[in-house]
N, CA, C and O atoms as CSV, one atom per row, in Angstrom:
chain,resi,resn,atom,element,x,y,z
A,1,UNK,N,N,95.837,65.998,92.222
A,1,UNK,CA,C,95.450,67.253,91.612
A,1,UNK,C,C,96.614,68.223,91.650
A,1,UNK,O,O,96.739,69.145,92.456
A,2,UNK,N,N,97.419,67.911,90.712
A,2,UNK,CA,C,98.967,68.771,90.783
A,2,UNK,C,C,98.667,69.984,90.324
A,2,UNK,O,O,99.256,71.008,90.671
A,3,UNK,N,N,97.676,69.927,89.469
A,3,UNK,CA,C,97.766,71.309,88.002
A,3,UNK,C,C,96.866,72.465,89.097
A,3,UNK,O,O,96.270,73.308,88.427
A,4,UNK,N,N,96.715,72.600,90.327
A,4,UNK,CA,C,96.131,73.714,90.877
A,4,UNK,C,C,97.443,74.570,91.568
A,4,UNK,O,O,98.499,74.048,91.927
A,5,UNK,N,N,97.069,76.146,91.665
A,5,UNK,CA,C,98.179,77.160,92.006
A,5,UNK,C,C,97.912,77.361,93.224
A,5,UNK,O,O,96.730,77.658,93.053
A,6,UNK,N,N,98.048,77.434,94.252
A,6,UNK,CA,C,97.678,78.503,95.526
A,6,UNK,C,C,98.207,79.191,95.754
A,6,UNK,O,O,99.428,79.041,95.787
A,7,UNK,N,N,97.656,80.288,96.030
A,7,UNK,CA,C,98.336,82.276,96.092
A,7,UNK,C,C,98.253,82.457,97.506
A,7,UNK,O,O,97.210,82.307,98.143
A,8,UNK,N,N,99.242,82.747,97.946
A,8,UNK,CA,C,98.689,83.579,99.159
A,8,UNK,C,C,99.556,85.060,99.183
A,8,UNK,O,O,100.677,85.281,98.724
A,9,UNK,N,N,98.702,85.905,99.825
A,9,UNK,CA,C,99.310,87.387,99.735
A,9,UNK,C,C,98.961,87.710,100.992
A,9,UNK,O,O,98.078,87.143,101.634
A,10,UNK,N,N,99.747,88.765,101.430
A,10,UNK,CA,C,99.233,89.637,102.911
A,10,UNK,C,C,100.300,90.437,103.049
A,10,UNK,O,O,101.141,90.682,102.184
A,11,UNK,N,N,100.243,90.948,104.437
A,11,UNK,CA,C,101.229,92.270,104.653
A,11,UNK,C,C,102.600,91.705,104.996
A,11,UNK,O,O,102.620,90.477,104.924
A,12,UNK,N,N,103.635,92.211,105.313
A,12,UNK,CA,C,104.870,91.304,105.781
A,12,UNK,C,C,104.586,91.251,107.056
A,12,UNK,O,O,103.807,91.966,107.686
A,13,UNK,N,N,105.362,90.221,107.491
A,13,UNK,CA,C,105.314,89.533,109.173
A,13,UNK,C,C,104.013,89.095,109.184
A,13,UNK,O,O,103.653,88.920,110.348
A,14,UNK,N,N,103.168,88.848,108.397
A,14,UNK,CA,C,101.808,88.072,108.766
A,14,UNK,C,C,102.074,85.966,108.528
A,14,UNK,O,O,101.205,85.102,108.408
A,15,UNK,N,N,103.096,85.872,108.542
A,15,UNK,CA,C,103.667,84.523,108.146
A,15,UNK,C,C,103.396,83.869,107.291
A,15,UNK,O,O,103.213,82.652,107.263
A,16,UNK,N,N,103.312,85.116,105.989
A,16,UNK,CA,C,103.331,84.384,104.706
A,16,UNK,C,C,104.196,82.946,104.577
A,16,UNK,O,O,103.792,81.785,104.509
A,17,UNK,N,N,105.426,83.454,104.572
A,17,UNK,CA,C,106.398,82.400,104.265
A,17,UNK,C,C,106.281,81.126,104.681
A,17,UNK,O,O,106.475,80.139,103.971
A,18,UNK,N,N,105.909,81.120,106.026
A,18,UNK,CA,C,105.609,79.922,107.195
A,18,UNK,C,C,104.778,79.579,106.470
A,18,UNK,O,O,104.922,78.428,106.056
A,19,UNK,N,N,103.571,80.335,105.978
A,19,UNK,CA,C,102.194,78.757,105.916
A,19,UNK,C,C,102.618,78.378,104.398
A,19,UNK,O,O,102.413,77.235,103.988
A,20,UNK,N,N,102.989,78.992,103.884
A,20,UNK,CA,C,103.530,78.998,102.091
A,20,UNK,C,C,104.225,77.384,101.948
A,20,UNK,O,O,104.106,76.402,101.216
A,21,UNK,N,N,105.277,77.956,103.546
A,21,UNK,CA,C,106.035,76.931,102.492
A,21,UNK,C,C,106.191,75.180,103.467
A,21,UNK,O,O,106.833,74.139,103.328
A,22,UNK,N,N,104.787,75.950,104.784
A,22,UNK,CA,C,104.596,74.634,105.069
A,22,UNK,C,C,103.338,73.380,104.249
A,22,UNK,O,O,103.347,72.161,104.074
A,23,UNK,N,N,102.258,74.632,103.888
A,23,UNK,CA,C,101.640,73.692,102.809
A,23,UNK,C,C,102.097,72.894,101.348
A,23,UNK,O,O,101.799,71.862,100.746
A,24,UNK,N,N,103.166,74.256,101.164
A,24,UNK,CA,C,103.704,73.272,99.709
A,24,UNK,C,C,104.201,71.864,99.874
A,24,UNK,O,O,104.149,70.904,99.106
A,25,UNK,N,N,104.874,72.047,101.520
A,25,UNK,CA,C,105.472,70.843,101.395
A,25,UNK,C,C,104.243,69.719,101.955
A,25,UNK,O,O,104.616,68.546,101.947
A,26,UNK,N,N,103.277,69.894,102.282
A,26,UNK,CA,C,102.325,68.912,102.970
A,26,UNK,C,C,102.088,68.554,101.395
A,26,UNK,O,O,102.452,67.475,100.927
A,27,UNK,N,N,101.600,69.318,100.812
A,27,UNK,CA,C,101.081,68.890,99.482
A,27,UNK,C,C,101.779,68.166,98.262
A,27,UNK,O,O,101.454,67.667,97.185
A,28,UNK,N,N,103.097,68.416,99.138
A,28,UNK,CA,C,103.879,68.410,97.554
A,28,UNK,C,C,103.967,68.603,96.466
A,28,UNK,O,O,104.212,67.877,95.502
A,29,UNK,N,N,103.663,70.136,96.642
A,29,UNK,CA,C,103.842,71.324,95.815
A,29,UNK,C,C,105.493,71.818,95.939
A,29,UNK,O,O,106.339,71.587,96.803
A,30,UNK,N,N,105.545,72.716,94.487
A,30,UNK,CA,C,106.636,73.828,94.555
A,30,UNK,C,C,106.377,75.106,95.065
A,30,UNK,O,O,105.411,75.753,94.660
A,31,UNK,N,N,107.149,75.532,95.915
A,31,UNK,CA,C,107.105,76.443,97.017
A,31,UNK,C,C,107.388,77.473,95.973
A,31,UNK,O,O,108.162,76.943,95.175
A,32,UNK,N,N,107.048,79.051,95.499
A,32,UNK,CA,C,107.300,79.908,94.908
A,32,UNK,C,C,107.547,81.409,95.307
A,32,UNK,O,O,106.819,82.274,94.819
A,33,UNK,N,N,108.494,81.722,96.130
A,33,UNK,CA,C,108.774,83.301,96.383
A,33,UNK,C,C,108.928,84.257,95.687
A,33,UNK,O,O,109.963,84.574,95.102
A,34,UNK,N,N,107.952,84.781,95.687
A,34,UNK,CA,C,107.918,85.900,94.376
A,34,UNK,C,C,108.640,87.021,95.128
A,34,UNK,O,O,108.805,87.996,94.394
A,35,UNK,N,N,109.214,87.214,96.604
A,35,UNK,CA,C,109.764,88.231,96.530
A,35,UNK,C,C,111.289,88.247,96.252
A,35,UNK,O,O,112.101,88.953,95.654
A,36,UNK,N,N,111.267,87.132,96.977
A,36,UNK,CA,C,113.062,86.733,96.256
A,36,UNK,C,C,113.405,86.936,94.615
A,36,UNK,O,O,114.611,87.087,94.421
A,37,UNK,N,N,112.569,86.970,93.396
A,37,UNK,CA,C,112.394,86.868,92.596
A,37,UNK,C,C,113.035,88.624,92.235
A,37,UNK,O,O,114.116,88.850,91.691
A,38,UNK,N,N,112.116,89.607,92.671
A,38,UNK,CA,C,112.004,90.981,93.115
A,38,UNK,C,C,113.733,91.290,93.510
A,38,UNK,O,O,114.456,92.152,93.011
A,39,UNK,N,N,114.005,90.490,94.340
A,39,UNK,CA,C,115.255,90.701,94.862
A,39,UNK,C,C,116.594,90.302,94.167
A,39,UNK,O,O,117.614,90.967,94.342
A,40,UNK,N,N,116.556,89.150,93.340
A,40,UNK,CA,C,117.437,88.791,92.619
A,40,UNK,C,C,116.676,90.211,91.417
A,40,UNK,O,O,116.222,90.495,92.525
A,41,UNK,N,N,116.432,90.696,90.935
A,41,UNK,CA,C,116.377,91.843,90.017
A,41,UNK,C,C,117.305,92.784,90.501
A,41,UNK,O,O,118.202,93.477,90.022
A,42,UNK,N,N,116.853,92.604,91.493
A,42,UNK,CA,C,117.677,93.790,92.245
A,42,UNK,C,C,119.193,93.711,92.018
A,42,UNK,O,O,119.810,94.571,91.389
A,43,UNK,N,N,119.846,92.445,92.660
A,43,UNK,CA,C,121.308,92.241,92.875
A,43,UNK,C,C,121.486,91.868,91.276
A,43,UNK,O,O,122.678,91.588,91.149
A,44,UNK,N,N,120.916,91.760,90.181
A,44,UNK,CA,C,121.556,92.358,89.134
A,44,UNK,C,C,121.606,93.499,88.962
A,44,UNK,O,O,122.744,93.942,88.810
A,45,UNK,N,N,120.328,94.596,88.898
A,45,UNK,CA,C,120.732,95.442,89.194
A,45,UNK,C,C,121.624,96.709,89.912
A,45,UNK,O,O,122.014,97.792,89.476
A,46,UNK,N,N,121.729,96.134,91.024
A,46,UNK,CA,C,123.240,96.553,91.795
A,46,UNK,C,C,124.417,95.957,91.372
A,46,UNK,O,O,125.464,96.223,91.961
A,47,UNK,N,N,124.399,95.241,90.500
A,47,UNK,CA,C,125.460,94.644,90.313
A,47,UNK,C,C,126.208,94.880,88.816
A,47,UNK,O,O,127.352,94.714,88.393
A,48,UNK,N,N,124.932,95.360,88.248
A,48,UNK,CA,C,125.133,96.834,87.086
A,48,UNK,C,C,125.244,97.548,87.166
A,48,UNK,O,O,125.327,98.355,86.240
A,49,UNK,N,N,125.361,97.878,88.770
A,49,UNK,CA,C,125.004,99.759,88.553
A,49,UNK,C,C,124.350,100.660,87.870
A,49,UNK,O,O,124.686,101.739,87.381
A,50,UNK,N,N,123.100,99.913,87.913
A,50,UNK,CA,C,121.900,101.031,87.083
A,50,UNK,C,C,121.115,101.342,88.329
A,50,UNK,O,O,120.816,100.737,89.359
A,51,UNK,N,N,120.908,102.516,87.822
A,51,UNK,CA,C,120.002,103.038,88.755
A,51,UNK,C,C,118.569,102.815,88.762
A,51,UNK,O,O,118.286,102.301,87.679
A,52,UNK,N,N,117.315,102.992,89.628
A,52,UNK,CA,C,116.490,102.039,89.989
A,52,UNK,C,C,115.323,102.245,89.062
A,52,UNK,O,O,114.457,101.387,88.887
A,53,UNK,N,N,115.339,103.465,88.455
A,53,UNK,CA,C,114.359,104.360,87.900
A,53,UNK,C,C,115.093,104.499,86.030
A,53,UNK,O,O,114.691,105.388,85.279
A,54,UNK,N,N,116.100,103.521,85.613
A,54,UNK,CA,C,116.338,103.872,84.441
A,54,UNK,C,C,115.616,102.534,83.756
A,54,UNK,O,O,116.173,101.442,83.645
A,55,UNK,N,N,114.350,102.824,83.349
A,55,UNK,CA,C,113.866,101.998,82.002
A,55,UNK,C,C,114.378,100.953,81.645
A,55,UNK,O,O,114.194,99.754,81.857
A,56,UNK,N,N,115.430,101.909,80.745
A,56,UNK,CA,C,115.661,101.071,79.584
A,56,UNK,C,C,116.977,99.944,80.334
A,56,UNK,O,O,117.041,98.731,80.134
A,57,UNK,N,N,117.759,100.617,81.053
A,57,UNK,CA,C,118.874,99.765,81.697
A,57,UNK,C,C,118.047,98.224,82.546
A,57,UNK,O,O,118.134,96.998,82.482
A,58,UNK,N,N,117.639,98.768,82.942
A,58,UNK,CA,C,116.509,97.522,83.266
A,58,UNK,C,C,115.504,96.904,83.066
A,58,UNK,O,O,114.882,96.174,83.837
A,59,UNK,N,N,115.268,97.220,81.832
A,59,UNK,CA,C,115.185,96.319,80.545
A,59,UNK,C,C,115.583,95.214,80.135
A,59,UNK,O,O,115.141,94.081,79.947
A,60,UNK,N,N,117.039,96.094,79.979
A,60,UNK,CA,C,118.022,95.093,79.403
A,60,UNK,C,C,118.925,94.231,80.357
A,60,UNK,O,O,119.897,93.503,80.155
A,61,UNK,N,N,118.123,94.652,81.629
A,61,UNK,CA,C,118.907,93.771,82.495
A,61,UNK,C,C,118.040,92.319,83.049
A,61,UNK,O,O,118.491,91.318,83.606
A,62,UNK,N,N,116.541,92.685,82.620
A,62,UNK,CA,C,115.531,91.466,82.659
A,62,UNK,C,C,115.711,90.641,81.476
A,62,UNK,O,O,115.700,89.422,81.650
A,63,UNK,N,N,115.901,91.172,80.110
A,63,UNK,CA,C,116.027,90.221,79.195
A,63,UNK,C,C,117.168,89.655,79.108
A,63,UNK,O,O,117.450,88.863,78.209
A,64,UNK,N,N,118.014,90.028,80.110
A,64,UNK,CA,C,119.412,89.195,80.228
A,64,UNK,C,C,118.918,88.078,81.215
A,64,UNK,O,O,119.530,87.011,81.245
A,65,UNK,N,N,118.018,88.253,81.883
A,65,UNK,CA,C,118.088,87.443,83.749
A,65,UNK,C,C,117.175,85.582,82.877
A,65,UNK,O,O,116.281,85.493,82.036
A,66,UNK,N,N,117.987,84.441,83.632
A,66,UNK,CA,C,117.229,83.466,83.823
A,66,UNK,C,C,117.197,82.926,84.978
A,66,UNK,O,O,118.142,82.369,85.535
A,67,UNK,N,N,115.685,83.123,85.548
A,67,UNK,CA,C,115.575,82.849,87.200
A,67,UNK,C,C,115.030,81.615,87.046
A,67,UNK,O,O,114.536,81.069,86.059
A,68,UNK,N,N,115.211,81.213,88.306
A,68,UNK,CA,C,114.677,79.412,88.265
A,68,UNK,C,C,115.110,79.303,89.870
A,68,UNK,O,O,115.938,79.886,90.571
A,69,UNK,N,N,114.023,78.152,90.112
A,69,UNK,CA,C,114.481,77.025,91.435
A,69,UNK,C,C,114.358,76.348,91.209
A,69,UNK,O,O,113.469,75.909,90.479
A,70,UNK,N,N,115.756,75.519,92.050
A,70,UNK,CA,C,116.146,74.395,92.221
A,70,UNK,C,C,115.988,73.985,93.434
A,70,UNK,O,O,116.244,74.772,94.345
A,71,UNK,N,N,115.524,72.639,93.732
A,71,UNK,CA,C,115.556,72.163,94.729
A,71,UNK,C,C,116.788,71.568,94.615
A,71,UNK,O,O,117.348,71.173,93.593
A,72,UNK,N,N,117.287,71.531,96.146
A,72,UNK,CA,C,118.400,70.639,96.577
A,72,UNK,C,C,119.047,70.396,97.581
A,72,UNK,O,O,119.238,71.419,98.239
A,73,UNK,N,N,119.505,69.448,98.035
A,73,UNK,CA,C,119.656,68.707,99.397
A,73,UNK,C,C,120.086,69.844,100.488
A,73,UNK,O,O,120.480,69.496,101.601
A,74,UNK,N,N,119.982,71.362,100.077
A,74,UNK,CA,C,120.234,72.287,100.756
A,74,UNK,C,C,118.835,72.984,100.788
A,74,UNK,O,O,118.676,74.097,101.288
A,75,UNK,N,N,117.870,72.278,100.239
A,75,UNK,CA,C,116.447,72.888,99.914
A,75,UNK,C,C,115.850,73.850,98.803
A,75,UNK,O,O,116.531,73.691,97.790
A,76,UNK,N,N,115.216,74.442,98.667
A,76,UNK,CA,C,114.712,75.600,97.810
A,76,UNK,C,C,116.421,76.791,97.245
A,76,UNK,O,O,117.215,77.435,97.932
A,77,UNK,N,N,116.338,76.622,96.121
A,77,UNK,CA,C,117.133,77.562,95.366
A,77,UNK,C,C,116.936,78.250,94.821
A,77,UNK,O,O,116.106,77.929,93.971
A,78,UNK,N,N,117.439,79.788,94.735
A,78,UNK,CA,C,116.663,80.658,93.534
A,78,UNK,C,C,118.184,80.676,93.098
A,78,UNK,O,O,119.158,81.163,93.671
A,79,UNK,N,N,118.022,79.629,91.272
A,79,UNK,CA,C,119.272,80.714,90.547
A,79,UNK,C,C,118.999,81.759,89.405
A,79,UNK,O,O,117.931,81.760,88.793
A,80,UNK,N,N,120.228,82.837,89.090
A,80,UNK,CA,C,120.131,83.606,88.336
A,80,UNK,C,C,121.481,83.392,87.695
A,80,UNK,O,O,122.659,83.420,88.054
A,81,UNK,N,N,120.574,83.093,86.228
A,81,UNK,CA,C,121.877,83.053,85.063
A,81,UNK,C,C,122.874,81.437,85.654
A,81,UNK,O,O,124.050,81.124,85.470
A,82,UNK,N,N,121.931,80.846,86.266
A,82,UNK,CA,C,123.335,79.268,86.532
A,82,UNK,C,C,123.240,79.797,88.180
A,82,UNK,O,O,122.982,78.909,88.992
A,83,UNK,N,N,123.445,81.266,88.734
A,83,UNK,CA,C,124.308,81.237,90.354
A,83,UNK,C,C,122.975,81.208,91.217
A,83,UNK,O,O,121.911,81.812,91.080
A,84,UNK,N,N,123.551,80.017,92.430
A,84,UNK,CA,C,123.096,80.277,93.222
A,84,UNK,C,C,122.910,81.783,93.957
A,84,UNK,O,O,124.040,82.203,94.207
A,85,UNK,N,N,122.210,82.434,94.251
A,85,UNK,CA,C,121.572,84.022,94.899
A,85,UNK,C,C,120.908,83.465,95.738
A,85,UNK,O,O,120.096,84.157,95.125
A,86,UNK,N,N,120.315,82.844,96.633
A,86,UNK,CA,C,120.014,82.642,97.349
A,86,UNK,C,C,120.429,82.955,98.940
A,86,UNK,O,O,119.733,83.078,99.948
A,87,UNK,N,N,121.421,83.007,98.788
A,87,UNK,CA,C,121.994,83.377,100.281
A,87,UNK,C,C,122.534,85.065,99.841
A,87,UNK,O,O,123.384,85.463,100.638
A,88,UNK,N,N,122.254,85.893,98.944
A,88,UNK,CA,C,122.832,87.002,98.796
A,88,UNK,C,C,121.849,87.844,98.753
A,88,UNK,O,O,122.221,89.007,98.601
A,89,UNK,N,N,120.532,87.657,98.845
A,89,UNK,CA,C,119.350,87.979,98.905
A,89,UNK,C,C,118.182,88.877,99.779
A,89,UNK,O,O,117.222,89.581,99.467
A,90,UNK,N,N,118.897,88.391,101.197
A,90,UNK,CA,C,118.088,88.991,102.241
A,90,UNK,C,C,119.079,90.776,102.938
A,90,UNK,O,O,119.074,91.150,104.110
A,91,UNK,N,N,119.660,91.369,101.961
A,91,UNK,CA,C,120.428,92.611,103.243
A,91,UNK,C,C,119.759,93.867,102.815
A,91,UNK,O,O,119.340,94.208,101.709
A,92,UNK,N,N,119.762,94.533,104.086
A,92,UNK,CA,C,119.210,96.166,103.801
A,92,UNK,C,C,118.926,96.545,102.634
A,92,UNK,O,O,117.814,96.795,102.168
A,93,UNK,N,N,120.104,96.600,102.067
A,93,UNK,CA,C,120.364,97.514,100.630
A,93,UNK,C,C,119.418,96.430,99.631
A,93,UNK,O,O,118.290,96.839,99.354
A,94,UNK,N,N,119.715,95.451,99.235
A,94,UNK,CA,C,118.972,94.672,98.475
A,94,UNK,C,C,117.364,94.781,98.478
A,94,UNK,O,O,116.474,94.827,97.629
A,95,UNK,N,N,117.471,94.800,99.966
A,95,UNK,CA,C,115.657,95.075,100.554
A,95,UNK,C,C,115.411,96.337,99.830
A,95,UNK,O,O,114.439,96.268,99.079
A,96,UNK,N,N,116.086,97.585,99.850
A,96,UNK,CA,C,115.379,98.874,99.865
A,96,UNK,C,C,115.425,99.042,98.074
A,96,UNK,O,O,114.646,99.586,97.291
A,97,UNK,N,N,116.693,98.318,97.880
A,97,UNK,CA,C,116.655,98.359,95.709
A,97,UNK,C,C,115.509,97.560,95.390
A,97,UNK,O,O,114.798,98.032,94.503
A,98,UNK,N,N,115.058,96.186,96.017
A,98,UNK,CA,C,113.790,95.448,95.673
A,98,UNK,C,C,112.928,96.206,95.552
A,98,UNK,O,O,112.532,96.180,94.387
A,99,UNK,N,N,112.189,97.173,96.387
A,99,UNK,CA,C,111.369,97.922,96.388
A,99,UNK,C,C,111.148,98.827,95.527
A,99,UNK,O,O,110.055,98.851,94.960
A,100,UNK,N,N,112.183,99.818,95.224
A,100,UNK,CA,C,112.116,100.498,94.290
A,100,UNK,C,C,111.821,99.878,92.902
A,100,UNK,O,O,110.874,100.266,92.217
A,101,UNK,N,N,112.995,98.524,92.369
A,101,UNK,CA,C,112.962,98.069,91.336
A,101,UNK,C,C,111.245,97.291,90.964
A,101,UNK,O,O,110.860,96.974,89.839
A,102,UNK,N,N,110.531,97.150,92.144
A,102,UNK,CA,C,109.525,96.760,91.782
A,102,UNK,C,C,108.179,97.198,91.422
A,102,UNK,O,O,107.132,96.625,91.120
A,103,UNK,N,N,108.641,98.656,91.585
A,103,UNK,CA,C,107.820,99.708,91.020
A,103,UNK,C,C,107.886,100.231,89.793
A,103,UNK,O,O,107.464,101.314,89.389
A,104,UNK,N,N,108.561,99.207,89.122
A,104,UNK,CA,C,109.218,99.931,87.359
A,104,UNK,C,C,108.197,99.083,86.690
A,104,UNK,O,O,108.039,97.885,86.922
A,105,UNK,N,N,107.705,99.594,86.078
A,105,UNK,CA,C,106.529,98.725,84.954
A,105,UNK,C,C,107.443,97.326,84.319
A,105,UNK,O,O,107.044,96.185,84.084
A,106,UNK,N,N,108.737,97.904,84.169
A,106,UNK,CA,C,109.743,97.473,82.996
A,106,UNK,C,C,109.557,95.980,83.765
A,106,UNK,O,O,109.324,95.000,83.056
A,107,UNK,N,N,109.646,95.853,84.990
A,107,UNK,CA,C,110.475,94.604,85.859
A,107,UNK,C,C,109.249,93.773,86.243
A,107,UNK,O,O,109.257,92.542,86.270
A,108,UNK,N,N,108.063,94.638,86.575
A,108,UNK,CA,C,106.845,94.137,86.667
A,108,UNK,C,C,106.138,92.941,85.793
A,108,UNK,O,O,105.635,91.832,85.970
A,109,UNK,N,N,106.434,93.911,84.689
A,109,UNK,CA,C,106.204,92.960,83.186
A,109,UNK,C,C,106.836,91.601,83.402
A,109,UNK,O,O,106.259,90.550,83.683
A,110,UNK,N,N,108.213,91.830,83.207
A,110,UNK,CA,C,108.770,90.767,83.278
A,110,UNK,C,C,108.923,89.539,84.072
A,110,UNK,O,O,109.324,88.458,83.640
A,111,UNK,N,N,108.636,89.756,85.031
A,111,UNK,CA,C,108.523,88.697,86.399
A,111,UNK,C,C,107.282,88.688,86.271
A,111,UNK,O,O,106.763,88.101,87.221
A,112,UNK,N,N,106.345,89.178,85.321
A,112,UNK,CA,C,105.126,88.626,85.759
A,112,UNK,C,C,105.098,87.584,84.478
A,112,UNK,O,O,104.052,86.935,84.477
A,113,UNK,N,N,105.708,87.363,83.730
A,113,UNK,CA,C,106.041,86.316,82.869
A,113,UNK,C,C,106.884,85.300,83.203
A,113,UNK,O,O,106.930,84.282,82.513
A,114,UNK,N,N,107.613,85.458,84.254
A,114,UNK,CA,C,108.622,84.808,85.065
A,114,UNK,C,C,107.379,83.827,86.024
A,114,UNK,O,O,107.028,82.689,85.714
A,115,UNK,N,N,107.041,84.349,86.819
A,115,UNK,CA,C,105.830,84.065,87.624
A,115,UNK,C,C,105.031,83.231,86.908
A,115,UNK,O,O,105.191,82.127,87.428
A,116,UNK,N,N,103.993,83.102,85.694
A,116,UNK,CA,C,103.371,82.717,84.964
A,116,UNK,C,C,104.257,80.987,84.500
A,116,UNK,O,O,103.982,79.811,84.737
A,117,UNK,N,N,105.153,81.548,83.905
A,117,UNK,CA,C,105.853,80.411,83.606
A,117,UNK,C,C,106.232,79.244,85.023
A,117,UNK,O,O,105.898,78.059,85.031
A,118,UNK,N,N,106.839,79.811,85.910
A,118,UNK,CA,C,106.920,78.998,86.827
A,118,UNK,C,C,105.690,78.304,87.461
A,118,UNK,O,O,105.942,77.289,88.110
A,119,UNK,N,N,104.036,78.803,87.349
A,119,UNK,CA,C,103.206,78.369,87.573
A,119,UNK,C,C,102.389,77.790,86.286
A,119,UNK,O,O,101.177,77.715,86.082
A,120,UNK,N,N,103.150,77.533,85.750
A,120,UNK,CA,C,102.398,77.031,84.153
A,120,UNK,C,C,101.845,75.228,84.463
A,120,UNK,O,O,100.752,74.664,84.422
A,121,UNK,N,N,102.915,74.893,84.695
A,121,UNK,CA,C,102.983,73.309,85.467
A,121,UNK,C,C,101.556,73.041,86.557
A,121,UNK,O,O,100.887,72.010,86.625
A,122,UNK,N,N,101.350,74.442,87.422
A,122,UNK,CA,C,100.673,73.632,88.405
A,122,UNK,C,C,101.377,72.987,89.521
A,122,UNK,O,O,102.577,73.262,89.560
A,123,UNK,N,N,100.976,72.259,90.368
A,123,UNK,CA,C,101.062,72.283,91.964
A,123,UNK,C,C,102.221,72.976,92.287
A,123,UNK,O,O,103.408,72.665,92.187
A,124,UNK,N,N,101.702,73.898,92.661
A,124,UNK,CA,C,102.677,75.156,92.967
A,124,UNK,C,C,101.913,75.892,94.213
A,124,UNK,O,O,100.754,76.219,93.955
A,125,UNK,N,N,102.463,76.249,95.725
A,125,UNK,CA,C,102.014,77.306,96.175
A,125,UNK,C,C,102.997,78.304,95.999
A,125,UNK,O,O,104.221,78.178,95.991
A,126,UNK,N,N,102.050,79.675,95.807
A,126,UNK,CA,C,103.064,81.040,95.295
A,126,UNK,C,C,102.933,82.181,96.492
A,126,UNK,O,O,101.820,82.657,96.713
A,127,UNK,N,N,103.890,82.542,97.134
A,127,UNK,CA,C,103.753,83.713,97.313
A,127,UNK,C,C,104.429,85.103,97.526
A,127,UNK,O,O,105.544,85.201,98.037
A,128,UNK,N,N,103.735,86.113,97.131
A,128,UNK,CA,C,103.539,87.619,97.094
A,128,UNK,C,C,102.402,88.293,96.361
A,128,UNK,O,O,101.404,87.836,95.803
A,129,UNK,N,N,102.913,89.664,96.554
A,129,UNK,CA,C,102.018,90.264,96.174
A,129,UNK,C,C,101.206,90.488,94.908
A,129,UNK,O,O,101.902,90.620,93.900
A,130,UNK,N,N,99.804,90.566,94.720
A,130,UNK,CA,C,98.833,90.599,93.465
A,130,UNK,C,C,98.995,89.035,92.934
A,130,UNK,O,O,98.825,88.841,91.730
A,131,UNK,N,N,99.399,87.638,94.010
A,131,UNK,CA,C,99.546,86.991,93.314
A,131,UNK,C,C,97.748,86.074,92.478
A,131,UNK,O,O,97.439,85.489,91.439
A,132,UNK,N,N,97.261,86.388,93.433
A,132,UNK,CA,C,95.474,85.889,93.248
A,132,UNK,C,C,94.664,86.684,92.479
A,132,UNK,O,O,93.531,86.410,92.084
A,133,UNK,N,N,95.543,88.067,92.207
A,133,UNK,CA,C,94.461,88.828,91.773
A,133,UNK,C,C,95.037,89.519,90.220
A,133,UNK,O,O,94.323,89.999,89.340
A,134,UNK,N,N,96.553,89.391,90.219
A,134,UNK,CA,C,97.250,89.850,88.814
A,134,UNK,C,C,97.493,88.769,87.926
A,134,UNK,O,O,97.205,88.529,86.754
A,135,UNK,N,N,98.290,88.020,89.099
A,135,UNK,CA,C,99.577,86.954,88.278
A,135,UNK,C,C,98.741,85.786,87.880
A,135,UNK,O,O,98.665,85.401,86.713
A,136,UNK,N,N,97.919,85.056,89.199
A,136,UNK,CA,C,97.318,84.193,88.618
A,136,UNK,C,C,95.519,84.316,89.176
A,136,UNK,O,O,95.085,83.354,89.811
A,137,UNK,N,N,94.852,85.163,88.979
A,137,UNK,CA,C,93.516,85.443,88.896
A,137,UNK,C,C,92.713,83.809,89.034
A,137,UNK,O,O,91.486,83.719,88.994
């Protein structure tokens, strides 16, 4: 039964990640971090220098972005545009631009089509936030 999604959501430090991405692998499912997702927005965005609250700049900085994972003998990959981001992902600043950037309708939209697509396939566990109740109801 591949074609089912599982969502899990909760607060941080409740060990999302842990049970996420120990069931995907019991199941052999694709493991799906929607916040890393959030975060690579971000480090394009910092990496444009737009600011967090401009629309249209980040806009045009989602219809530029192609996110994807790859698995590989180094495990779970998030790339953007071809680059590995994965290891550039987790620092302060990135953390505190994620946040903001994920309050823009503009970016919302878009990763929630990002999201959708990556769960289009099925056996997938996903997680972050609104994922049971927005992304995949």
């Amino acid at each position: 039964m591949k074609n089912i999604i599982v969502t899990i959501d909760g607060p941080a430090g409740a060990g999302k990640t842990t049970v996420s991405r120990t069931l995907a692998d019991r199941l052999g499912y694709r493991y799906i971090d929607t916040g890393a997702l959030y975060r690579a927005v971000a480090l394009a965005v910092n990496r444009n220098q737009v600011h967090a609250t401009d629309d249209a700049a980040l806009g045009k900085i989602c219809r530029g972005l192609e996110l994807q994972y790859v698995k590989t003998e180094n495990g779970l990959r998030l790339l953007s545009n071809g680059e590995d981001v994965t290891d550039k992902l987790r620092t302060p600043e990135l953390t505190m631009l994620a946040s903001a950037v994920s309050a823009r309708s503009v970016v919302r939209r878009y990763l929630l089509d990002v999201q959708r697509a990556m769960g289009r396939k099925g056996g997938a566990v996903v997680e972050g936030r609104d994922m049971g109740t927005v992304v995949f109801p």
